[in-house]
C-alpha positions in Angstrom: -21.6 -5.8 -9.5 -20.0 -3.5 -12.5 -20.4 0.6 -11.0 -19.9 1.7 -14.5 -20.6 -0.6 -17.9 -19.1 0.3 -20.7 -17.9 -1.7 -24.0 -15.8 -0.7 -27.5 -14.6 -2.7 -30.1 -12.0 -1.6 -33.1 -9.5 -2.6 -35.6 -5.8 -3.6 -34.9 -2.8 -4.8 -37.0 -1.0 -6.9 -35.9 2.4 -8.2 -37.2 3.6 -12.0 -36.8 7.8 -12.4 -36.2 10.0 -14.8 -36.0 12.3 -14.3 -33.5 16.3 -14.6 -35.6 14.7 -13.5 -38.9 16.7 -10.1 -40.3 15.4 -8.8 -43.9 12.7 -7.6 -45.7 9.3 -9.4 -46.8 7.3 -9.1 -49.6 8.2 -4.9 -49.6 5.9 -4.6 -46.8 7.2 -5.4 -43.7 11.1 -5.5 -42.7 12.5 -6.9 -39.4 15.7 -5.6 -37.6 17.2 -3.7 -40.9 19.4 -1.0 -40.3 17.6 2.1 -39.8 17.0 4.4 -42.4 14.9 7.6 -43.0 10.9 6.3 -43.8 11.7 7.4 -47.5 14.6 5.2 -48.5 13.7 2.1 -46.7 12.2 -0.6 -48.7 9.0 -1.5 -46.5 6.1 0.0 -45.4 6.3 -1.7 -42.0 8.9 -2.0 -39.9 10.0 -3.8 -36.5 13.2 -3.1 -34.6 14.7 -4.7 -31.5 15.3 -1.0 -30.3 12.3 -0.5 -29.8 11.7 -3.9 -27.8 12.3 -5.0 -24.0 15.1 -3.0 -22.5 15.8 0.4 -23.8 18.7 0.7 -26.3 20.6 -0.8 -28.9 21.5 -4.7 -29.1 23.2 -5.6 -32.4 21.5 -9.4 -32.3 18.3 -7.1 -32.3 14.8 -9.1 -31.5 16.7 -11.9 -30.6 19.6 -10.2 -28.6 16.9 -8.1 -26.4 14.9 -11.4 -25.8 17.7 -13.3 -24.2 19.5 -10.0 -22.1 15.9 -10.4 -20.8 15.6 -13.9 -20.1 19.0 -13.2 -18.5 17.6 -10.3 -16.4 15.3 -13.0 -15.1 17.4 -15.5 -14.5 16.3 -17.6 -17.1 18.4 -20.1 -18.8 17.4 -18.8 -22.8 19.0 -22.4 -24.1 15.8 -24.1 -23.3 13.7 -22.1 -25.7 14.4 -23.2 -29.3 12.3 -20.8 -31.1 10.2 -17.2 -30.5 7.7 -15.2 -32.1 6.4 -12.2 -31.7 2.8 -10.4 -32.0 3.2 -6.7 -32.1 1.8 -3.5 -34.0 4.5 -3.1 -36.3 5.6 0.9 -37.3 4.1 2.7 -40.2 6.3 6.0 -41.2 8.8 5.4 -38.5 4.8 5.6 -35.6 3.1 3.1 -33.8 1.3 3.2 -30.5 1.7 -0.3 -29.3 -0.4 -1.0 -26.0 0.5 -4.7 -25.7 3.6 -6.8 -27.4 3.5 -11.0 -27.2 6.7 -12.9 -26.9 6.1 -16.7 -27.7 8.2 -18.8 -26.4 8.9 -22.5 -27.6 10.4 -25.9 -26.3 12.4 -27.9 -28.1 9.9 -30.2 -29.1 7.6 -26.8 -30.9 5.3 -26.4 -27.5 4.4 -23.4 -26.1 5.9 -22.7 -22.5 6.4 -19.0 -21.8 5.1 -16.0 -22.8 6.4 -12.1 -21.9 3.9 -9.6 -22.6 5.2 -6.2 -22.9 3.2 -3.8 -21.8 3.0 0.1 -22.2 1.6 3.2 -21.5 0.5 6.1 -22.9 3.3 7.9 -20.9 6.1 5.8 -22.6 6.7 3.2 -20.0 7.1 0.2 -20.2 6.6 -3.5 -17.8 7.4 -6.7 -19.0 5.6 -10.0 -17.3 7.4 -13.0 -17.9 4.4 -15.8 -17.5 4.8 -19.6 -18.1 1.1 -20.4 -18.3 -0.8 -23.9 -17.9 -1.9 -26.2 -20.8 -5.6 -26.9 -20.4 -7.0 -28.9 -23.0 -9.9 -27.7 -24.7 -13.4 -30.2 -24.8 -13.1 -31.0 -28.6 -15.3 -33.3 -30.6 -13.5 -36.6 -31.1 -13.5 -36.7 -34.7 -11.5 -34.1 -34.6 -7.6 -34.0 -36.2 -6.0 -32.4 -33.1 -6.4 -31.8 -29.7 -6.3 -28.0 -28.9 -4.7 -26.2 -25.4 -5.5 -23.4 -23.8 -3.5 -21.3 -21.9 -3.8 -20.2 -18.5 -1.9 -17.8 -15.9 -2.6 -15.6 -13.1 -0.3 -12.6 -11.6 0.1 -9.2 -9.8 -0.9 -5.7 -11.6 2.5 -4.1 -11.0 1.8 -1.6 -13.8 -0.3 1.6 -14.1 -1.8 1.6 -17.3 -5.4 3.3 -17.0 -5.9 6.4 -16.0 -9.1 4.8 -13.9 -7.5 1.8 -12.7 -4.5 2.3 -9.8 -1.8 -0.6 -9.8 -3.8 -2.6 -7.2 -5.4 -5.7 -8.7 -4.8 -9.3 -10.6 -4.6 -10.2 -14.2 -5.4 -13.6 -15.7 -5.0 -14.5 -19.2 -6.6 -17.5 -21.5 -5.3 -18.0 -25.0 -4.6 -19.9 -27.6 -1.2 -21.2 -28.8 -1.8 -19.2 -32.2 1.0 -21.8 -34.2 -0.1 -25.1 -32.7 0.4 -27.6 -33.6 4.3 -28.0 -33.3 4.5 -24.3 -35.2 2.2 -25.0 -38.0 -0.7 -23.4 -37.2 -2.6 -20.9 -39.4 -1.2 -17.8 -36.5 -5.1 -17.4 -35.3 -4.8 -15.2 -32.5 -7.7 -15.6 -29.4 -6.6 -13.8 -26.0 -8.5 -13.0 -23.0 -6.8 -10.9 -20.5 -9.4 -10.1 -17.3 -8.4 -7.5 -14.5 -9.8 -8.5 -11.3 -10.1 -6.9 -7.7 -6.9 -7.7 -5.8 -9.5 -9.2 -2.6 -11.9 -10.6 -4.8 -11.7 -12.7 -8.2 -14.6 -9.9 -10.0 -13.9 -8.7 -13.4 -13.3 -5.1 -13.7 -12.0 -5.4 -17.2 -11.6 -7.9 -19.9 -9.7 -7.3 -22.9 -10.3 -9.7 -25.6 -8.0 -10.0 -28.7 -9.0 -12.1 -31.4 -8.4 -12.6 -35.3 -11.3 -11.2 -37.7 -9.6 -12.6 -41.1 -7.3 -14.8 -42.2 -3.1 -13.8 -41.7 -1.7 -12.8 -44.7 1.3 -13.2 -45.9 3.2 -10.5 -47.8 5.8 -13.0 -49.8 3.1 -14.6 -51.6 0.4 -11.3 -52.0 0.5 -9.6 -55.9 1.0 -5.8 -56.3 -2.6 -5.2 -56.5 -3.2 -7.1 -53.2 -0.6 -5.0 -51.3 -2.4 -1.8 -52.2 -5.5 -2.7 -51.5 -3.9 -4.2 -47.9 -2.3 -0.5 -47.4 -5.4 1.7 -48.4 -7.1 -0.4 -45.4 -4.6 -0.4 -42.8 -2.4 2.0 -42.9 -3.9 4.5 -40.8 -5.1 2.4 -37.8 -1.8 2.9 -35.9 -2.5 6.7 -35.9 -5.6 6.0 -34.8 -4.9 3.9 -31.7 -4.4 6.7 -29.1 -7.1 8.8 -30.5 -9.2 6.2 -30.0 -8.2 5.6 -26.2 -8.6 9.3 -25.7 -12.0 9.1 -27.4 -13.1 6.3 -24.6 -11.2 7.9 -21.8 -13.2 10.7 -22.6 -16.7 9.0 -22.4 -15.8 7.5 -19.0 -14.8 10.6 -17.5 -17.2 13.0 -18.8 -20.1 10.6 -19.6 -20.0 7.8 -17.1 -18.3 9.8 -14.2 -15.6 7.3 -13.4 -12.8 8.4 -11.2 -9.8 9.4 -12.1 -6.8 7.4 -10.9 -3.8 9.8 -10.8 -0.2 7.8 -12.2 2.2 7.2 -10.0 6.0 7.0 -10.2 7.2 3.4 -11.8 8.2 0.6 -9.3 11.8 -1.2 -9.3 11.5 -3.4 -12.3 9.5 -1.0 -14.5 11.0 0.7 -17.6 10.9 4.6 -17.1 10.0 6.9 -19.5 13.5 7.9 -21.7 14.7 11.2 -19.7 14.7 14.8 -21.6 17.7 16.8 -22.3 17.8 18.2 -18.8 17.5 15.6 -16.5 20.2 13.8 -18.8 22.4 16.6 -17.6 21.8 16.3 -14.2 22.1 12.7 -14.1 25.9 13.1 -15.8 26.9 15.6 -12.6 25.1 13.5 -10.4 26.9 10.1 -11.5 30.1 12.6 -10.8 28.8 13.5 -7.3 28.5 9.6 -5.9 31.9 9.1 -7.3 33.4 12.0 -5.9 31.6 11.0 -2.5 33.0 7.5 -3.2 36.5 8.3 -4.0 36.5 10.7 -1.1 35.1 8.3 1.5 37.6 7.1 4.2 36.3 4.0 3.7 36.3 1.0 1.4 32.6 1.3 -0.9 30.9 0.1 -3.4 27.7 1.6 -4.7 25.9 -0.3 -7.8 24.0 2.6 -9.3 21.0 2.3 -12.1 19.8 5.2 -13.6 16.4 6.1 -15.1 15.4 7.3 -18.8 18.8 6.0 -20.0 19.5 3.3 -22.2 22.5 1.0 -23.1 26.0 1.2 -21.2 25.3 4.6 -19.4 22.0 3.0 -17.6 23.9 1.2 -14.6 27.6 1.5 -12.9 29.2 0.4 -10.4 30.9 2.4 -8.6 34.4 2.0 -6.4 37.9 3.2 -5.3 40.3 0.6 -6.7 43.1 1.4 -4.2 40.8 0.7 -1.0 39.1 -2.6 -2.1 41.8 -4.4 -0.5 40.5 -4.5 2.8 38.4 -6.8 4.3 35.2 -4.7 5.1 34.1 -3.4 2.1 30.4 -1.2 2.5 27.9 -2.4 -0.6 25.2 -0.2 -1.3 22.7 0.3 -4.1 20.7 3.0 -5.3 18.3 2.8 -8.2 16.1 5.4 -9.7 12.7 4.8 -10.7 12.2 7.4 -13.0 14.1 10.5 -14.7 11.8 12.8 -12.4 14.3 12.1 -9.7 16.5 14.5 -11.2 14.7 17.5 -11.8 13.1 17.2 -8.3 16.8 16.9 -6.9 18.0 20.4 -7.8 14.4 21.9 -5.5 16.0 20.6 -2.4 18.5 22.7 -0.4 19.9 19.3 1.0 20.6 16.3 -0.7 19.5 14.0 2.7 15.6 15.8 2.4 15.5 14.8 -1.3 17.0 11.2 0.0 14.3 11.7 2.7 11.5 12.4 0.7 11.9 11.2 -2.9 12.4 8.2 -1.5 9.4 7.4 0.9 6.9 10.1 -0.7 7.2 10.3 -4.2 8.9 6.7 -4.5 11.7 8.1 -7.2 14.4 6.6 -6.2 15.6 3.1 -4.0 18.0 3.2 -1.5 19.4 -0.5 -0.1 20.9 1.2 3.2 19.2 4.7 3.7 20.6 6.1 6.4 24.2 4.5 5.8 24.0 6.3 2.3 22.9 9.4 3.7 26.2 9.6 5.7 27.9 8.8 2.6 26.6 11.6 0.8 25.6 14.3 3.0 27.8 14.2 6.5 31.2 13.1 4.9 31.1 15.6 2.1 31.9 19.2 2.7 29.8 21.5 4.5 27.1 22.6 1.9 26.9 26.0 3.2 30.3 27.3 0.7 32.4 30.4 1.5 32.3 33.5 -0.4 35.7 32.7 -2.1 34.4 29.7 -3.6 30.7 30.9 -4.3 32.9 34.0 -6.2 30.2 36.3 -6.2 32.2 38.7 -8.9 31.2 35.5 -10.7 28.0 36.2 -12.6 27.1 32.9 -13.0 27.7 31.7 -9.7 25.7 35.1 -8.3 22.7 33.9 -10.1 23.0 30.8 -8.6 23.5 31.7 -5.0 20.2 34.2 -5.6 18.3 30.8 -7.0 19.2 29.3 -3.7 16.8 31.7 -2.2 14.5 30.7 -4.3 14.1 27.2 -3.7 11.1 25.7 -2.1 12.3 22.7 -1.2 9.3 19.9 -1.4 10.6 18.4 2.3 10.4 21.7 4.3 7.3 22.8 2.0 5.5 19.5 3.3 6.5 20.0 7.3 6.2 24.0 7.4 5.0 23.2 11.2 8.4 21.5 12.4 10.5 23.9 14.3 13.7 22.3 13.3 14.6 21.3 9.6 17.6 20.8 8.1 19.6 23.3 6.2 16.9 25.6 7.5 18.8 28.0 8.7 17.8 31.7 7.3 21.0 33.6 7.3 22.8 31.5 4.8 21.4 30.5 1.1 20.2 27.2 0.7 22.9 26.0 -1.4 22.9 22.1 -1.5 25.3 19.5 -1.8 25.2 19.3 -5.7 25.4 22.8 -6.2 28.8 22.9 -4.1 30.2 20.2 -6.2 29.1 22.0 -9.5 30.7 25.1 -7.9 34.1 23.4 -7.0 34.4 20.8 -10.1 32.2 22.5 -12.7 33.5 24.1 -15.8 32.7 27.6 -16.3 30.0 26.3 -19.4 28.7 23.3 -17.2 27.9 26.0 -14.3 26.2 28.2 -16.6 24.0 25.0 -17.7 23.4 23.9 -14.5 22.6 27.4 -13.5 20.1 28.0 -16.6 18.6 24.7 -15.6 17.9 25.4 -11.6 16.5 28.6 -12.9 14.4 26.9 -15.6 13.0 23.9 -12.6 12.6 27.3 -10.0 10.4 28.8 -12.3 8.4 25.9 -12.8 8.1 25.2 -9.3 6.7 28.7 -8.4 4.2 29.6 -11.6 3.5 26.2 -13.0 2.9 24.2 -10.0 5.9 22.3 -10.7 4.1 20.9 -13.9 5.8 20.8 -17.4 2.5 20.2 -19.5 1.4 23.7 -17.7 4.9 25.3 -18.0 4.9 24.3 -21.9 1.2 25.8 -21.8 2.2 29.3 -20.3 4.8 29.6 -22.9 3.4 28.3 -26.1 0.1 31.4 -24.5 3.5 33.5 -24.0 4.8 33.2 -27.3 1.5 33.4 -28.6 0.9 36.7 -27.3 4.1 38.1 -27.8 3.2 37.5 -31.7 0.2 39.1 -31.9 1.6 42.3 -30.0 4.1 42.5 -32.2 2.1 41.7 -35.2 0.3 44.2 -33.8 2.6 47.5 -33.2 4.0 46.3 -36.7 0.7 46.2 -39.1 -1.1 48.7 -36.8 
């Protein structure tokens, strides 16, 4: 039985691309041209491999992306001879794409994978890799062809709703739209059903299907291509409105529940990471390698960061001169999201936010906890610093140690009734591990950064609730009525 029925149907564009193509069409739609502002390109539409897959650059664009993808799979890209791709290509540099589909082709033209790529309305992104079945459809015999449909079945790993968690099954049915052999007229019919994850029920189906005809821009006149622009060119701007205009029926209207987001899992695309936890990320890529260049022993540690794209997303880290010996200590640590950083500047120690950022609020992956927490926290130096090097004639550094007062670190907040926590102790500040290296291998501009930042992430923490979207709301009402005071005092 359905708790809560509830139906919609609208518009969507969407844009048909051979995977290898570079150029312009028709002065409507371009594919993998060098970006330029919206003004001097020469097409309305556009569709870049930047904006595809894997965060980043790739300069084979589509194509590039698809097979470093394949690749991240472990899939040999050889066997697939040709791609195309169904997206909602970008008008004026926007689109709001909820679903992208990779097709995939053997060498004799038949369809044999698909990867839908899949985002959310808080820019990330998951990527499903499916090889669906061939079922052939009951046809009449007179007809010219035989036509397949597609079937598959996998795991939700992927929050996407805010009423749906990331519990639950997808299947999918559709249509090879270029059968036969790549000729086909590109008509698109999809079905994608979410289901229980104990029972096979339908909780929703999503159903993507062709209305008209494609067209194609190379052979429409001038007068064809207006008339195609005054139609669609603002549907892309209307896709999220619309989503908040049904989100807002089923909250408000049919009382469905809300189901809060939670952090990605490994293999899910963060959201990009904002100026700050960029910076933090920099000095604490800098820590592990300190830590690793300082460790009396041989280690690796194969690092992956979130919200960063291209050659700064992963390292591996090493000391060159201590590989030589036999035991060598591999250990990996991957961050799930670019929240990881600002939450790692509340702690007063860096083995609570290991602790809890890890099995509470699932930022971060660690291959070997408690071996990395020895790496990090026991064989560094003592995180409660002397006087000399906190240089308290150092205003900087003052502010900082004052901060460390401040903290309510999320660990010792969440087990107030333990008697013994560590770094608890209330005659010292609770300066942390990263703050001693900032204070011992900082430059004097960094520190003030870093300092301007903890201060920033305190103040959050104690008047917002530790939410940005309320922090950016008590300043834009703070700006607000510092304007109209001074409006005010100034025109009386």
């Amino acid at each position: 039985m359905f708790p809560v029925k509830h139906s919609f149907s609208y518009s969507y564009l969407l844009t048909g691309v051979p995977i290898g193509f570079k150029g312009s069409v028709g002065g409507l739609i371009s594919v993998d041209e060098e970006k330029k502002n919206w003004v001097s390109r020469k097409s309305w539409f556009t569709v870049h491999g930047d904006d595809y897959l894997a965060r980043g650059h790739h300069p084979d664009g589509l194509k590039g992306k698809l097979q470093d993808f394949l690749a991240s799979q472990k899939i040999d890209h050889t066997q697939y001879s040709h791609a195309y791709l169904l997206t909602a290509a970008k008008f004026m540099n926007y689109s709001s794409n909820p679903v992208s589909i990779w097709h995939l082709y053997s060498q004799t033209n038949e369809l044999k994978a698909l990867v839908l790529e899949v985002n959310n309305t808080f820019d990330e992104r998951h990527n499903y890799f499916l090889e669906p079945l061939p079922k052939p459809l009951n046809i009449s015999p007179n007809a010219g062809c035989v036509k397949t449909r597609y079937t598959s079945k996998w795991p939700k790993n992927f929050y996407v709703s805010t009423f749906n968690d990331r519990s639950g099954r997808y299947s999918l049915s559709a249509v090879d739209p270029l059968a036969p052999n790549l000729t086909g007229s590109g008509y698109i019919n999809m079905n994608i059903t979410l289901s229980g994850p104990s029972n096979d029920n339908a909780m929703i189906v999503t159903l993507l299907r062709s209305s008209n005809s494609p067209l194609y821009p190379e052979n429409m006149s001038a007068f064809e291509k207006l008339q195609f622009l005054s139609k669609w060119w603002w549907v892309g701007f209307a896709t999220f409105p619309r989503t908040l205009q049904q989100a807002f029926k089923l909250f408000f209207r049919r009382k469905m529940p809300w189901a809060f987001r939670p952090e990605p899992r490994q293999g899910t695309i963060s959201r990009p990471a904002d100026m700050t936890e960029m910076f933090i990320e920099k000095h604490f890529r800098a820590f592990l390698r300190n830590r690793v260049e300082q460790s009396e022993e041989a280690v690796v540690i194969r690092y992956q960061s979130a919200g960063l794209s291209g050659e700064n997303n992963a390292a591996c880290i090493f000391n060159p001169t201590k590989l030589k010996r036999d035991a060598v200590l591999n250990y990996e640590i991957v961050v799930l999201t670019p929240a990881f950083y600002s939450n790692l500047l509340l702690y007063s120690s860096l083995r609570n936010a290991l602790n809890y950022e890890s099995a509470k609020n699932e930022t971060i992956s660690l291959s070997r906890h408690d071996l990395i927490s020895k790496l990090l926290v026991e064989n560094s130096e003592s995180c409660i610093p002397s006087l000399n090097i906190l240089g308290l004639s150092s205003p900087t550094k003052s502010v900082l140690l004052a901060l460390s007062y401040l903290r309510n670190d999320p660990l010792l907040k969440a087990n107030r009734d333990k008697t013994s926590t560590p770094n608890s102790n209330p005659n010292f500040p609770r300066v942390s591990e990263l703050d001693t290296f900032m204070l011992q291998h900082a430059t004097p501009a960094e520190l003030r950064t870093y300092t301007w930042k903890l201060a920033r992430l305190v103040m959050i923490d104690h008047i917002a609730l530790n939410s940005l979207i309320l922090w950016d709301l008590e300043v834009f009402f703070a700006h607000t009525l510092s304007l109209f005071f001074l409006l005010r005092k100034t025109f009386g």
